[in-house]
N, C-alpha and C positions, 0 to 999 in steps of 0.2 A: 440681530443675533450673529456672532464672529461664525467663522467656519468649522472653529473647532467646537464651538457649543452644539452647532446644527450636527456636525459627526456623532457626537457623543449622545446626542438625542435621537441620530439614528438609528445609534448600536443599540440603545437602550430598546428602543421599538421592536428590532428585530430580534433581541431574545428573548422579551416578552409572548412575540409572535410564536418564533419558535417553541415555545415549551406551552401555550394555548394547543398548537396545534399537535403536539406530543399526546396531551391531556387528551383532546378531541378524540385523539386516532385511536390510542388506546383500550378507548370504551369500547371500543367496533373493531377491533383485530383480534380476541381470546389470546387474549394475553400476550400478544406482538408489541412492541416497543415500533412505535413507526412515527412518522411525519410524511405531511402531505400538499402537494398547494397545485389548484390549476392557474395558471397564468396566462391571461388575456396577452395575445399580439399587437406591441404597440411600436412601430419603429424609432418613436422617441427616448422608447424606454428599455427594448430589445438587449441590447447591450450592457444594462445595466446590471441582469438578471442574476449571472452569473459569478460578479462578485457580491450581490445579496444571497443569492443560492449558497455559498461558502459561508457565509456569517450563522446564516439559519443552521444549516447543518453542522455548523463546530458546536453553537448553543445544544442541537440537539443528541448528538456523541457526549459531550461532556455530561448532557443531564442523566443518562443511561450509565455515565461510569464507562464509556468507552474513545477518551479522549485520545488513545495512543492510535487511534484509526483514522483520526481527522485528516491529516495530511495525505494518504493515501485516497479517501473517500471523496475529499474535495476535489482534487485533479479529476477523477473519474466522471462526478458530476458535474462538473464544469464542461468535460469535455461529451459527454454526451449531451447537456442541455443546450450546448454551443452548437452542433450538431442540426439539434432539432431545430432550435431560431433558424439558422442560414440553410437547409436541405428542404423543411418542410413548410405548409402552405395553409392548413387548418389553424382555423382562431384563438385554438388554446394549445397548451400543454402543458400537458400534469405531472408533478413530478413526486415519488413516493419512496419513500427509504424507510424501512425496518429490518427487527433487529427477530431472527427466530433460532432457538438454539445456539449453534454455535456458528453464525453467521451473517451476516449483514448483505442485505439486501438494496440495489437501488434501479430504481426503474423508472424510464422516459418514455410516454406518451404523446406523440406529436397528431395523432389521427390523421393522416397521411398513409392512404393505403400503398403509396408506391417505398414508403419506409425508409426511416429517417438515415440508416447508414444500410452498406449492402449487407448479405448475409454474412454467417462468420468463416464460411470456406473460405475467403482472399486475406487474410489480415492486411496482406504485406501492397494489396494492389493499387497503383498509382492514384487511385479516387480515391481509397480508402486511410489515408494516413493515419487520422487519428486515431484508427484502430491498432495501429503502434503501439498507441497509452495504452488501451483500455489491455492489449490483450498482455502486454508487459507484468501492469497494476493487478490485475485482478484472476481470482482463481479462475472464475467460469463465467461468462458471458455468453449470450445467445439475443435472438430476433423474435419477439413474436409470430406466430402463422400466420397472422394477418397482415405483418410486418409495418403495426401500427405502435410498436413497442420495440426499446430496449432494453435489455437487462445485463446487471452485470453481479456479483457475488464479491466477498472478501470472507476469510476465514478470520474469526477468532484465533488468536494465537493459545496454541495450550499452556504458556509457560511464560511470563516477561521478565527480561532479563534485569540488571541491575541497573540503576539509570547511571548515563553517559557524566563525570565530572564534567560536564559545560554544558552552557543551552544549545538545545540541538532548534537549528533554522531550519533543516530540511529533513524527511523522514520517510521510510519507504518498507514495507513488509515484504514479502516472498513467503507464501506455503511452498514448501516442495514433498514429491512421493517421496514414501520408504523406498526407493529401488532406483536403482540406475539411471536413471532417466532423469534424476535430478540431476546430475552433473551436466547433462547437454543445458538443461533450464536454468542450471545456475549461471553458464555463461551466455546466455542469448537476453536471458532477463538481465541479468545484471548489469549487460554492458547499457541495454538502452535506460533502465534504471539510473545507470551512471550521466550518462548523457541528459537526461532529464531534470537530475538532481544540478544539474551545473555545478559538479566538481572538477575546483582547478589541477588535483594531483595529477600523477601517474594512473592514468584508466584504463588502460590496459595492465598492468600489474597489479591494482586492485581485483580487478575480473579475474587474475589467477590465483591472487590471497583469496578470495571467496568459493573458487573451486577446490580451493586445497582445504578449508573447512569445512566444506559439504562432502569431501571425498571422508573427512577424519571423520563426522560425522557419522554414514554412511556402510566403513570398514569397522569401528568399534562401538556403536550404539544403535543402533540400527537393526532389524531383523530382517535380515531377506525374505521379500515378498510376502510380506507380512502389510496389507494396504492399509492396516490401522495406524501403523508409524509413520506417519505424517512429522515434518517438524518446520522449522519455522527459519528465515535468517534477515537480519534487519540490515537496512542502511541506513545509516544517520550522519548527515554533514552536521558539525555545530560552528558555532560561531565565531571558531577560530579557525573556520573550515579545516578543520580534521575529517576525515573519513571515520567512521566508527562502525565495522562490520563484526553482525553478531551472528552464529547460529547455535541456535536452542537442539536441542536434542533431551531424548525423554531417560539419559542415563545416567542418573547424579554422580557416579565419581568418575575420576581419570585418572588411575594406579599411575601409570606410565609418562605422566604430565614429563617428567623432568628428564628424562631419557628421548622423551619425544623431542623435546625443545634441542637439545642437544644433539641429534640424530641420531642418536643410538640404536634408538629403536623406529624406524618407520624416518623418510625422509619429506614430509609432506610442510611439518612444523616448520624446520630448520628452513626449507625452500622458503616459506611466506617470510622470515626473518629478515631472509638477501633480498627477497623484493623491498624492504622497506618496512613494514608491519612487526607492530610492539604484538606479542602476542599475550594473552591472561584467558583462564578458566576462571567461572563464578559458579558456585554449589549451589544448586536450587533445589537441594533433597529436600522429601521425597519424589518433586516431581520431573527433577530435571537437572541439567546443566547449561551454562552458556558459554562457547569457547570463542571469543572476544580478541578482534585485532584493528589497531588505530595504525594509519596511515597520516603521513603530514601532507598539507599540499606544496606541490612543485610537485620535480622529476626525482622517482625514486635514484637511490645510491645503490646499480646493480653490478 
């Protein structure tokens, strides 16, 4: 059998599996959408897990209708089940991803009571790197109390945007608050998001086109301290490595688009323009908007 039959006979296995174990899980979660697997410790095969754990779980997002989270979920569980293999010392670990309401759930069990990464008070602390990604990626993360578990969250998005003209290679969400405090978040995620995503442009000028659409966000759609307005803002490298930064907001129109772009009115627009950034709004009435800016890669023209 060539190697590419033996591939194509793996993939076939593993979305089988996948979508078995969908079915399985489904019976026994009231009505959770999940997937499940404990995995024996084999140091021959250790290593392998990880890019099988991504195969499973894209089969398993797509089957749910939730394929726009696959790139974000994958990193996450990769990097926590990476995690578990090389920290912890118990013969299995299990790993369980479901979907409840409006969020997706995944969780790593290494049975390891001294636990698999530290708590989540240090993100940033020399042991703890990989908690970089998770706390980048994802809304909410925590340790179980036995610190035989970790978990980490993703927000369904409220609203998706129009799809990118090109195949998008790489992809990345951000929930942010209705309030202030998404501007600090928009650039501390964003930059290490950018960093992740291995984009060759301008990454620091993207990081301040993306602040200046959370700020537009934020000033005109947006309700102060209002915690239900949540909104959403995407990165997408595609294939002509463009940067493609969106953020969703819950307020379908934008009177003021062409004033803005021009600076007429508010100078937020005009500024992402000089950094390099095509800008476009997309109508999601009734339940939204998406104010959309594509970056080329190199050095912006500032």
């Amino acid at each position: 059998m060539t190697n590419t039959t033996t591939r194509i006979a793996e993939e076939k296995h593993t979305r089988h599996r996948a979508l078995a174990a969908v079915d399985e899980l489904e019976g026994r979660t009231e009505g959770h959408s999940a997937l499940g697997l404990s995995i024996m410790r084999d140091p021959a095969s250790n290593d392998l897990w990880p890019a099988r754990l991504r195969r499973i779980l894209r089969a398993g997002l797509t089957h749910w209708g939730s394929s726009d989270l696959v790139d974000t979920a994958q990193l996450l569980l990769t990097e926590l089940t990476t995690n578990a293999f090389r920290h912890a010392y118990a013969p299995t670990v299990g790993i369980r991803v479901y979907r409840q309401d409006t969020r997706l759930r995944i969780e790593v069990t290494d049975g390891s009571p001294q636990g698999p990464l530290p708590g989540p008070t240090g993100p940033y602390e020399e042991h703890g790197r990989g908690l970089i990604l998770v706390d980048a990626m994802a809304d909410s993360w925590g340790v179980s109390g036995d610190r035989t578990k970790v978990w980490c969250t993703i927000t369904l998005p409220a609203g998706l945007p129009e799809m990118v003209p090109a195949p998008v290679r790489h992809e990345a969400t951000l929930r942010l608050p209705g309030d202030v405090t998404a501007l600090n978040m928009a650039r501390i995620k964003g930059r290490t998001l950018l960093a992740l995503l291995h984009w060759s442009g301008d990454q620091r000028a993207a990081v301040d086109v993306l602040y200046v659409l959370v700020r537009n966000a934020l000033e005109h759609a947006i309700t102060p301290g209002d915690g239900g307005d949540a909104f959403h803002a995407w990165l997408r490298i595609t294939d002509a490595d463009e940067l493609v930064i969106d953020v969703w907001d819950p307020e379908p129109d934008f009177p003021d688009y062409e004033k803005a772009i021009e600076g007429v009115q508010g100078r937020g627009l005009r500024l992402a323009q000089g950094l390099g950034a095509e800008i476009r709004w997309l109508p999601d009435a009734p339940y939204g908007k998406t104010v959309r800016a594509i970056l080329q890669p190199g050095s912006a023209d500032l």
